[in-house]
Structure formats: structure tokens, C-alpha cells
N, CA, C and O atoms as a CHARMM CRD file, in Angstrom:
* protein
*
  280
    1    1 UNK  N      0.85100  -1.18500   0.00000 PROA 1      0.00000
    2    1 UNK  CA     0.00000   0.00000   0.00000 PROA 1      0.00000
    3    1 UNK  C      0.89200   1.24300   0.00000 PROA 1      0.00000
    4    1 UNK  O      1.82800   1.33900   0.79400 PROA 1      0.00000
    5    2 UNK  N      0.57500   2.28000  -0.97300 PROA 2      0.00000
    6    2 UNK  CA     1.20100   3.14100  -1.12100 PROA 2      0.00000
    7    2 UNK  C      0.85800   4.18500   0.01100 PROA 2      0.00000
    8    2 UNK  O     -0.21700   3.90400   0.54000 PROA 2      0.00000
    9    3 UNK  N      1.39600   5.18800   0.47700 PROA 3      0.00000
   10    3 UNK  CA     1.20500   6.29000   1.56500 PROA 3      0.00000
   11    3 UNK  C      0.33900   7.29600   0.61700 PROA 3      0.00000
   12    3 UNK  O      0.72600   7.60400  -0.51000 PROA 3      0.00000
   13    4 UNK  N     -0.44100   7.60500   0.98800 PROA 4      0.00000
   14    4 UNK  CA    -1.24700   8.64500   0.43400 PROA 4      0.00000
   15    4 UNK  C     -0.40200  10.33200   0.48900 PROA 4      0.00000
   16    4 UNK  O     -0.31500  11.26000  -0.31600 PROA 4      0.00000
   17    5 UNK  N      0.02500  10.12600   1.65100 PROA 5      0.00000
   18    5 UNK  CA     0.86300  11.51000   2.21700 PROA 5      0.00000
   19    5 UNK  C      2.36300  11.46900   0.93100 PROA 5      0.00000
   20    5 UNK  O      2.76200  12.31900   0.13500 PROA 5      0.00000
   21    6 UNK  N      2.67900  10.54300   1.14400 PROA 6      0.00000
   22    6 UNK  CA     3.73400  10.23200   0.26400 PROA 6      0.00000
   23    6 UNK  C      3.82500  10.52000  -1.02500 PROA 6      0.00000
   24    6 UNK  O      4.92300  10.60000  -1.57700 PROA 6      0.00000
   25    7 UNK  N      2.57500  10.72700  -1.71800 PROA 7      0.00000
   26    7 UNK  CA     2.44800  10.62300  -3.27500 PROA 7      0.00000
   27    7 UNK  C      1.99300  12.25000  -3.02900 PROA 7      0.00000
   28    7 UNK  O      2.39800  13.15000  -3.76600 PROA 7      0.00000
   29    8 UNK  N      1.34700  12.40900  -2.20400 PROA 8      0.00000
   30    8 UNK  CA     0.67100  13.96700  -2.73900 PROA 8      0.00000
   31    8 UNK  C      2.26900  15.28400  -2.32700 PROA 8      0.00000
   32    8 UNK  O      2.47800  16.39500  -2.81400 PROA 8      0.00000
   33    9 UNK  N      3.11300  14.47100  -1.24000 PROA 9      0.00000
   34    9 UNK  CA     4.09300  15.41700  -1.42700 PROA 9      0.00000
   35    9 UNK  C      4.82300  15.60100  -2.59400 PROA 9      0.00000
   36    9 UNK  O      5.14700  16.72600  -2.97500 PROA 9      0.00000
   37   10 UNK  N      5.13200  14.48800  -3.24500 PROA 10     0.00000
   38   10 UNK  CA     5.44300  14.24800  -4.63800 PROA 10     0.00000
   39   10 UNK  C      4.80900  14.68000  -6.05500 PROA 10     0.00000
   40   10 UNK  O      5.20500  14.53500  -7.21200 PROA 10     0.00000
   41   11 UNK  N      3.66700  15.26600  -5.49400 PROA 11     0.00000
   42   11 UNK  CA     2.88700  15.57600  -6.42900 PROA 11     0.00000
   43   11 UNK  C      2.50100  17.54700  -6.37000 PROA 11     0.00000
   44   11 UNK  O      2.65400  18.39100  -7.25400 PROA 11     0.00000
   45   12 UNK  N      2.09900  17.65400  -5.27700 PROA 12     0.00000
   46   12 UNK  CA     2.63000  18.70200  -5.18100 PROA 12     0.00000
   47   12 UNK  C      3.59600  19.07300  -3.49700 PROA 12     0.00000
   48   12 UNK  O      3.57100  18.59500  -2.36300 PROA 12     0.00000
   49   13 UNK  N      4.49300  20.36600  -4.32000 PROA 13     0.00000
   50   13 UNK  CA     5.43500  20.38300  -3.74400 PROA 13     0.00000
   51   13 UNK  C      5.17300  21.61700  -2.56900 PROA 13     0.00000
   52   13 UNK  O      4.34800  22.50600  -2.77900 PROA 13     0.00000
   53   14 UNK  N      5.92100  21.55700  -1.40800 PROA 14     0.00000
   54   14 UNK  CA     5.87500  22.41200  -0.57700 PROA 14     0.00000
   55   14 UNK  C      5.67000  24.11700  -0.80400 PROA 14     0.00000
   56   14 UNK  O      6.54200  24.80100  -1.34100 PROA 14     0.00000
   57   15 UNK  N      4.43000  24.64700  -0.32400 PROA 15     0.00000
   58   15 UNK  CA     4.53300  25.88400  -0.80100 PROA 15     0.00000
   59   15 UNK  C      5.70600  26.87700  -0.51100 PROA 15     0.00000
   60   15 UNK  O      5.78900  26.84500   0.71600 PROA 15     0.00000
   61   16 UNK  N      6.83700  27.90300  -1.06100 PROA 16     0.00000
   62   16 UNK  CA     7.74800  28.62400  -0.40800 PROA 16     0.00000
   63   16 UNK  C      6.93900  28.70200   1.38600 PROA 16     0.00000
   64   16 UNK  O      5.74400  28.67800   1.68100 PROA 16     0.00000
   65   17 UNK  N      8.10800  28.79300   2.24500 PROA 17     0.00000
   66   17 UNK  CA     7.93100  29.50800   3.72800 PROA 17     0.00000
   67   17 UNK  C      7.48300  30.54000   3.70600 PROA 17     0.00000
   68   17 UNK  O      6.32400  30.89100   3.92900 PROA 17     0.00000
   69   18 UNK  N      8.62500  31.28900   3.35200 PROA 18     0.00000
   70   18 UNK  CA     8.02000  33.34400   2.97100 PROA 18     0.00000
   71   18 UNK  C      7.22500  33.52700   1.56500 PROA 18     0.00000
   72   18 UNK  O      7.32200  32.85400   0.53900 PROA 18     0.00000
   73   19 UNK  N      6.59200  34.40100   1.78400 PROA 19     0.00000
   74   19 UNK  CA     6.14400  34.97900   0.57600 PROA 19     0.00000
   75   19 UNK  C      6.94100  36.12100   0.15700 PROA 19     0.00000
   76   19 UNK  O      7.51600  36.90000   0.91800 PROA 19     0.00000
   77   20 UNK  N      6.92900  36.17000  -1.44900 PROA 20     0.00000
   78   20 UNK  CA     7.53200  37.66100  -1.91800 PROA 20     0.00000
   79   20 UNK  C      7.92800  39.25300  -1.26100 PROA 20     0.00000
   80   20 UNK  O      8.77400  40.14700  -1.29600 PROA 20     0.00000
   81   21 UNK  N      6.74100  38.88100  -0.70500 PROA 21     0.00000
   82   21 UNK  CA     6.15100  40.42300  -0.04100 PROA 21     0.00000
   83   21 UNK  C      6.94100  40.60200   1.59400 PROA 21     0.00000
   84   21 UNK  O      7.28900  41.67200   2.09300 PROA 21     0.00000
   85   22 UNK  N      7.10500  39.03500   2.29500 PROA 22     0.00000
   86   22 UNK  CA     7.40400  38.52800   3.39200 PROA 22     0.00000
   87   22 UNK  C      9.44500  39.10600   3.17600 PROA 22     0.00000
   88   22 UNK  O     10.18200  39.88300   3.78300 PROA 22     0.00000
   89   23 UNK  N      9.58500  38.25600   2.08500 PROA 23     0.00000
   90   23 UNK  CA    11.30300  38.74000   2.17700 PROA 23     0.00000
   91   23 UNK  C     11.76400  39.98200   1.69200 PROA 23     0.00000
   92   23 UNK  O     12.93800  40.34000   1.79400 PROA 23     0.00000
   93   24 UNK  N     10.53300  40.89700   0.96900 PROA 24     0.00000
   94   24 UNK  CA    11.04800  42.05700   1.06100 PROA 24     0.00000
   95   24 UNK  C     11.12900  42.80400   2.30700 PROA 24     0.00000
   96   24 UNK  O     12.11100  43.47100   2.63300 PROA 24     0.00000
   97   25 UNK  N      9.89400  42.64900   3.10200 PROA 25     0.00000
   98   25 UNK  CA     9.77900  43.41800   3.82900 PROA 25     0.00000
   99   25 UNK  C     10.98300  43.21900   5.52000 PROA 25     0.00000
  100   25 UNK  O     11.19100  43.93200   6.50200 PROA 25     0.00000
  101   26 UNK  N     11.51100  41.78900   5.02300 PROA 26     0.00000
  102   26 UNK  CA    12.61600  41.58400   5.96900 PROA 26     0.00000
  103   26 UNK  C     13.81300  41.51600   5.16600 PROA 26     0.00000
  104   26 UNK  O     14.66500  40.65100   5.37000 PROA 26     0.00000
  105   27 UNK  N     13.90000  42.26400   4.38900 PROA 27     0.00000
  106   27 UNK  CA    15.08700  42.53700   4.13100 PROA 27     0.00000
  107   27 UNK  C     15.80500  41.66200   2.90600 PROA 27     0.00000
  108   27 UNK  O     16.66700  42.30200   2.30400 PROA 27     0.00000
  109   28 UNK  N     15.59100  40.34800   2.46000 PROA 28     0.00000
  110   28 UNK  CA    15.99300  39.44900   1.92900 PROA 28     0.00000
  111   28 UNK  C     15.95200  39.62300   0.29600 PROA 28     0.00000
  112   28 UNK  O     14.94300  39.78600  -0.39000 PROA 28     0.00000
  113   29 UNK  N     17.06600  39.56000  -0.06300 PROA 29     0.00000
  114   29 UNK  CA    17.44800  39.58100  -1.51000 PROA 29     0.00000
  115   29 UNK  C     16.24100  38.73000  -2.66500 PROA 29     0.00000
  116   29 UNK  O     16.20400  37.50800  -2.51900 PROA 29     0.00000
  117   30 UNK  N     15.80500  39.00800  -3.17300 PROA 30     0.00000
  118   30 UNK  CA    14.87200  37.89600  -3.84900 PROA 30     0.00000
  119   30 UNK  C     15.22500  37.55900  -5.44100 PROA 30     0.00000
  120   30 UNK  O     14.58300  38.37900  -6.09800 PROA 30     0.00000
  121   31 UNK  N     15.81200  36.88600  -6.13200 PROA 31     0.00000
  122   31 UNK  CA    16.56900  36.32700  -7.51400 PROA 31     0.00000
  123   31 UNK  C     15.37300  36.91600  -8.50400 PROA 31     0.00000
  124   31 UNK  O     15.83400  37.42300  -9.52600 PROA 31     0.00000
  125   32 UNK  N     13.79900  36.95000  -8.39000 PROA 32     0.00000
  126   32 UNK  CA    12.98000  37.51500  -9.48400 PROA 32     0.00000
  127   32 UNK  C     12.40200  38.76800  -8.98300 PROA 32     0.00000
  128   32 UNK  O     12.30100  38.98800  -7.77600 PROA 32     0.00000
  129   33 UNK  N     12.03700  39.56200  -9.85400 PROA 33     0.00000
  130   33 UNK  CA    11.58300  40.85800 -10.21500 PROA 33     0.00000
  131   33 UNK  C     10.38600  40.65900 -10.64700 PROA 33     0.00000
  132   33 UNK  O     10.34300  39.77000 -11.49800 PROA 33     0.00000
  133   34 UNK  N      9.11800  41.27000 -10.32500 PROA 34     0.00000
  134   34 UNK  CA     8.26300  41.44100 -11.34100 PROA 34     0.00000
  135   34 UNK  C      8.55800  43.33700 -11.90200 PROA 34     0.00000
  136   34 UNK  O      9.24500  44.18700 -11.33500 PROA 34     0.00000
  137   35 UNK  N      8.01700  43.41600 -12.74500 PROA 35     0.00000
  138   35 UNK  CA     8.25000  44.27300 -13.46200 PROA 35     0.00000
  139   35 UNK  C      6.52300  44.81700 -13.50100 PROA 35     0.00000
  140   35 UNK  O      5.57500  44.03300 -13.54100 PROA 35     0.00000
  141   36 UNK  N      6.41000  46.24400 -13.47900 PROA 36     0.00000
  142   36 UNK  CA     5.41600  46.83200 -13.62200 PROA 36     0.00000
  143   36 UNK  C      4.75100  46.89800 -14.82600 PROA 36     0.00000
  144   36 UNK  O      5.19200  47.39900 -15.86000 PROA 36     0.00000
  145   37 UNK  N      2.89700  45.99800 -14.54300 PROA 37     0.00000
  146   37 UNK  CA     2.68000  46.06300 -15.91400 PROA 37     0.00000
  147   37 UNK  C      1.63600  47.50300 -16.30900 PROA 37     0.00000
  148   37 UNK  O      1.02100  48.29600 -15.59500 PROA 37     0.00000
  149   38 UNK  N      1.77800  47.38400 -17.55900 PROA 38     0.00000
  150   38 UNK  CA     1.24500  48.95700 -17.46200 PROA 38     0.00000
  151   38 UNK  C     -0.60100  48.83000 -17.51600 PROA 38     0.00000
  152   38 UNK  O     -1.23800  47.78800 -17.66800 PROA 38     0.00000
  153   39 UNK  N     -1.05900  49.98400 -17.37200 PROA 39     0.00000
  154   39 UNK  CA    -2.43000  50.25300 -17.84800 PROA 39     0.00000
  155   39 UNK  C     -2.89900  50.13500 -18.76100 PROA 39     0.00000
  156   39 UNK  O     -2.17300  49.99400 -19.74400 PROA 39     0.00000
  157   40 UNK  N     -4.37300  50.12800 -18.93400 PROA 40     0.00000
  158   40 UNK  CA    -5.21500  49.16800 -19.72400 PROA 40     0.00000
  159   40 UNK  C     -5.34200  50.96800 -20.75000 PROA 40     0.00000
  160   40 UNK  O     -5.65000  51.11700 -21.93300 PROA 40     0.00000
  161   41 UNK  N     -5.07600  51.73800 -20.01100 PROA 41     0.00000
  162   41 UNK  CA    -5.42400  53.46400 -20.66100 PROA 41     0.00000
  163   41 UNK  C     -3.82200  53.89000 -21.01500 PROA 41     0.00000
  164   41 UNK  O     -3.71300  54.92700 -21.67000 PROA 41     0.00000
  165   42 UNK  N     -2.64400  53.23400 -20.66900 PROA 42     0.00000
  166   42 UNK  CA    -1.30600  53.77100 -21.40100 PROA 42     0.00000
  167   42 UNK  C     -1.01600  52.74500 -22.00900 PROA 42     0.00000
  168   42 UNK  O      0.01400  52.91500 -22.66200 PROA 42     0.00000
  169   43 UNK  N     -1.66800  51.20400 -22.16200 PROA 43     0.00000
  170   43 UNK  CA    -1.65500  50.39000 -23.32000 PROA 43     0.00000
  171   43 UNK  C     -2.45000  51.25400 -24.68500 PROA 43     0.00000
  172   43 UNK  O     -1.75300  51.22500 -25.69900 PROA 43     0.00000
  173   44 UNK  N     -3.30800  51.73400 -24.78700 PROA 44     0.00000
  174   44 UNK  CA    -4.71900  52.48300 -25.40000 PROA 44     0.00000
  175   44 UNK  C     -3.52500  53.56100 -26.14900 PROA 44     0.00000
  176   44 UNK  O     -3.38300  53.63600 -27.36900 PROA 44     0.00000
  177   45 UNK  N     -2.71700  54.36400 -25.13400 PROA 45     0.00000
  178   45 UNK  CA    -2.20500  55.27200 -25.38000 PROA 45     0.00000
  179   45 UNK  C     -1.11800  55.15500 -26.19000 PROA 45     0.00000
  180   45 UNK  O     -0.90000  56.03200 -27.02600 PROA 45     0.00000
  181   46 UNK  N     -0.38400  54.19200 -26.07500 PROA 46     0.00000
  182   46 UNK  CA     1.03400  53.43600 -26.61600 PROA 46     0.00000
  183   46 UNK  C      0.64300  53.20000 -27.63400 PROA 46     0.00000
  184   46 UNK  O      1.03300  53.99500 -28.48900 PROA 46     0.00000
  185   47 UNK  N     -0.10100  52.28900 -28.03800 PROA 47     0.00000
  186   47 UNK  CA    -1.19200  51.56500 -29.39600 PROA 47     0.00000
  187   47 UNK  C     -1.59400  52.98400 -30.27800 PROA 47     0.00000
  188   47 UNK  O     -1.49700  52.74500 -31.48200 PROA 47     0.00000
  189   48 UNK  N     -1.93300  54.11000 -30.05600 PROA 48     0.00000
  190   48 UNK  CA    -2.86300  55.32300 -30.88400 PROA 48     0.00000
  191   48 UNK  C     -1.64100  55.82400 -30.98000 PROA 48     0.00000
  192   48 UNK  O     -1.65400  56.29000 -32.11900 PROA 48     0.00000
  193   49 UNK  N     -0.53900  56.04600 -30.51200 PROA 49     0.00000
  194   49 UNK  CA     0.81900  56.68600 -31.25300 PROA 49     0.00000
  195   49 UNK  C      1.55500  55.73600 -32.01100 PROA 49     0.00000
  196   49 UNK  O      1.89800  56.16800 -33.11200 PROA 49     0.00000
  197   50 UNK  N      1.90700  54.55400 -31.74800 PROA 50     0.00000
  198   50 UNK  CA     2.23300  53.62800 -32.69100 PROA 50     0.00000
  199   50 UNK  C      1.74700  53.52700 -34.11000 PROA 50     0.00000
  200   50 UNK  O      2.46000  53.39800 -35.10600 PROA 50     0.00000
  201   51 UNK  N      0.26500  53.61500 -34.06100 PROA 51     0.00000
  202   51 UNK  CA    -0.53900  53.25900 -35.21200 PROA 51     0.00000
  203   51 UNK  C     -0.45000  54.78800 -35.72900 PROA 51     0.00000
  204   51 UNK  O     -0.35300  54.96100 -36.94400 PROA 51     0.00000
  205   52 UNK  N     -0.48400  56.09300 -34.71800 PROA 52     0.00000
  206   52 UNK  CA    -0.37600  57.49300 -35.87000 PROA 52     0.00000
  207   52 UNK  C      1.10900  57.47500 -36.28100 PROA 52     0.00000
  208   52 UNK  O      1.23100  58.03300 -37.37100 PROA 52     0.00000
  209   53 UNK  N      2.18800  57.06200 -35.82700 PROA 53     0.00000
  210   53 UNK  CA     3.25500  57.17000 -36.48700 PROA 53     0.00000
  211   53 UNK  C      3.14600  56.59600 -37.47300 PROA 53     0.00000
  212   53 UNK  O      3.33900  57.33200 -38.44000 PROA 53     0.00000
  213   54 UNK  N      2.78400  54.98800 -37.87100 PROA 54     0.00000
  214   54 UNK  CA     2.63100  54.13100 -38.48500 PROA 54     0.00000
  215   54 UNK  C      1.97400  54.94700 -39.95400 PROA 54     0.00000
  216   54 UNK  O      2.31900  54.86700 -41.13300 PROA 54     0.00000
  217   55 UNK  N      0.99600  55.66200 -39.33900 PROA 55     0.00000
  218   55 UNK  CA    -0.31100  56.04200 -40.60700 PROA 55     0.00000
  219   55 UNK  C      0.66000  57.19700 -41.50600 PROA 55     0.00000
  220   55 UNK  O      0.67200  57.25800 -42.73600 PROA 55     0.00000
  221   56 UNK  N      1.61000  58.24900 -40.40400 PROA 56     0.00000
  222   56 UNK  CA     2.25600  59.37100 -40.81500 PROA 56     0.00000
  223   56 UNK  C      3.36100  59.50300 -40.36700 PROA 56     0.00000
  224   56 UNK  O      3.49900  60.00800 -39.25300 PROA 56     0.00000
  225   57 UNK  N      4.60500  59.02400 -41.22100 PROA 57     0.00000
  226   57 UNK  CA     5.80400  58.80000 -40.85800 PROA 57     0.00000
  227   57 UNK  C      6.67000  60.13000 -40.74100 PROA 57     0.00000
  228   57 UNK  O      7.70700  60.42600 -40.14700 PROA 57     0.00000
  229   58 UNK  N      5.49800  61.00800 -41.83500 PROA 58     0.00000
  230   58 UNK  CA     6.50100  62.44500 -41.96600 PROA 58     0.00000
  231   58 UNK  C      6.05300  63.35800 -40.52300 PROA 58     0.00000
  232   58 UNK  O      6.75500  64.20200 -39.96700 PROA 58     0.00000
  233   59 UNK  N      4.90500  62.98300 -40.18600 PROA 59     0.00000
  234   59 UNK  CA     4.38900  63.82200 -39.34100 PROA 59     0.00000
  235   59 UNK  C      4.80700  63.60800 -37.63600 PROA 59     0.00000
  236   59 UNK  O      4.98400  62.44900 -37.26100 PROA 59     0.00000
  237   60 UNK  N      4.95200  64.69300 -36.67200 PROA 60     0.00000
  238   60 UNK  CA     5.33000  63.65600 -35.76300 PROA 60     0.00000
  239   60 UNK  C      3.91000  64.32300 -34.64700 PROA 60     0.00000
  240   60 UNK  O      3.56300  65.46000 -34.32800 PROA 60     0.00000
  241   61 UNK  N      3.52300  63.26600 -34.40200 PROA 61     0.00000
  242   61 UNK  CA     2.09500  63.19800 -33.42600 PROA 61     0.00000
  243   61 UNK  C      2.30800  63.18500 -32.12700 PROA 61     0.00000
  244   61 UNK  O      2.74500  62.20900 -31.51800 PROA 61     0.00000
  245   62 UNK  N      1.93600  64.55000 -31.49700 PROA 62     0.00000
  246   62 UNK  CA     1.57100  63.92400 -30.07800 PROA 62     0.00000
  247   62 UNK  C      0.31500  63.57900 -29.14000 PROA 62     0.00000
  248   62 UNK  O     -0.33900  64.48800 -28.62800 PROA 62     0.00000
  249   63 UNK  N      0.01900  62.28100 -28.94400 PROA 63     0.00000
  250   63 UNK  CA    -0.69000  62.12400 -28.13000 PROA 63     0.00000
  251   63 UNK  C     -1.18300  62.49100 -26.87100 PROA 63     0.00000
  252   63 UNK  O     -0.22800  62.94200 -26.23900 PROA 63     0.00000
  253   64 UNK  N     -2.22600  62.52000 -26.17900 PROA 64     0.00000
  254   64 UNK  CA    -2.32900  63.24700 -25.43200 PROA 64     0.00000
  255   64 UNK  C     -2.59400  62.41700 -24.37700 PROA 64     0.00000
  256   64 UNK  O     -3.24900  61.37500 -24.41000 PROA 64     0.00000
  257   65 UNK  N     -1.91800  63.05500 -23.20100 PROA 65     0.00000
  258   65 UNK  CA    -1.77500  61.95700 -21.81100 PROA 65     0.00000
  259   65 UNK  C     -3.18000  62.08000 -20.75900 PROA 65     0.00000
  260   65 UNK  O     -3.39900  61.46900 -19.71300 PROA 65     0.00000
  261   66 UNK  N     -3.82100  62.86500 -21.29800 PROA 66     0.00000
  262   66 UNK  CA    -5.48800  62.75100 -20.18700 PROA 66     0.00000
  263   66 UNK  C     -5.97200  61.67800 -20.36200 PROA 66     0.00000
  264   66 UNK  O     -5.50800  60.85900 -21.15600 PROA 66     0.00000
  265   67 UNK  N     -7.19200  61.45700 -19.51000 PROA 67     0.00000
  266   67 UNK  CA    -7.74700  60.43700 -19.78700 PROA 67     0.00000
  267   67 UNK  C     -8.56800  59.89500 -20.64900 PROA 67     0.00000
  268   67 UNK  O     -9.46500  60.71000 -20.86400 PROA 67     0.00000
  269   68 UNK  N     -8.72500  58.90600 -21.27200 PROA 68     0.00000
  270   68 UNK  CA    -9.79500  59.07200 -22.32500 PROA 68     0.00000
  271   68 UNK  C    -11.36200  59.11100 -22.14100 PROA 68     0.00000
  272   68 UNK  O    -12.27900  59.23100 -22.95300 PROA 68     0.00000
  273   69 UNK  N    -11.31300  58.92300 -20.37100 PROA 69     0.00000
  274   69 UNK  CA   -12.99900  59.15300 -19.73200 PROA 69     0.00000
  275   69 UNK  C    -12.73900  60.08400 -18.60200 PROA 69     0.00000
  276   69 UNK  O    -11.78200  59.91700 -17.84500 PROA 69     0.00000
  277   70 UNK  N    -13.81200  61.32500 -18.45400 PROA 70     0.00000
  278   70 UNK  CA   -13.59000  61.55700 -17.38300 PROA 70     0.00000
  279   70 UNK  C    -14.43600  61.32200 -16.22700 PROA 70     0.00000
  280   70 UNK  O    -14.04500  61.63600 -15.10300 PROA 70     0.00000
């Protein structure tokens, strides 16, 4: 008979001790980065200058950083 405990450690593995948030806040070096992802309104914004450069290569466009709702 197999150990039930036995297979599920094997199966899944121990969650980390600390969390991310846990070894920053004590100090501890952490090997990954997340990186800031951007907005769903400076994705919008990035995309409408891309595509006006795209449309007018001679022209140079600036977009405008308000919001697009107020």
C-alpha cells in the first residue's frame, strides 16, 4: 500500500515559507523581479501613437496623456 501523504508530497510540492512580499519586507534579496505592468489606458495610449506614427511617418504626433474618460 502506497502512503497517500507520500504521493501527494510528490505531487505537489511544498509551498515557499516566505512569501515575496514577506522577504522584502525583511530585508531578503529575492533572484525575481516582477516588473510593472502597465495600464489598460497607457496600453490604449502606446497603441494610438504607434498606429499614428505608423499612418504618418513624416508627421510627428503627439498624443495626449489625459484620460480618455472623465
Amino acid at each position: 500500500m502506497v502512503g497517500t501523504r507520500l504521493k501527494n508530497k510528490n505531487t505537489h510540492p511544498a509551498v515557499p515559507v516566505m512569501t515575496e512580499s514577506a522577504k522584502v519586507k525583511a530585508g531578503i534579496q529575492s533572484a525575481k523581479r516582477r516588473t510593472k505592468k502597465p495600464t489598460k489606458d497607457e496600453q490604449i495610449r502606446e497603441l494610438q501613437a504607434r498606429l499614428a506614427a505608423a499612418e504618418r511617418p513624416d508627421e510627428s504626433v503627439a498624443v495626449s496623456k489625459e484620460p480618455l474618460v472623465s
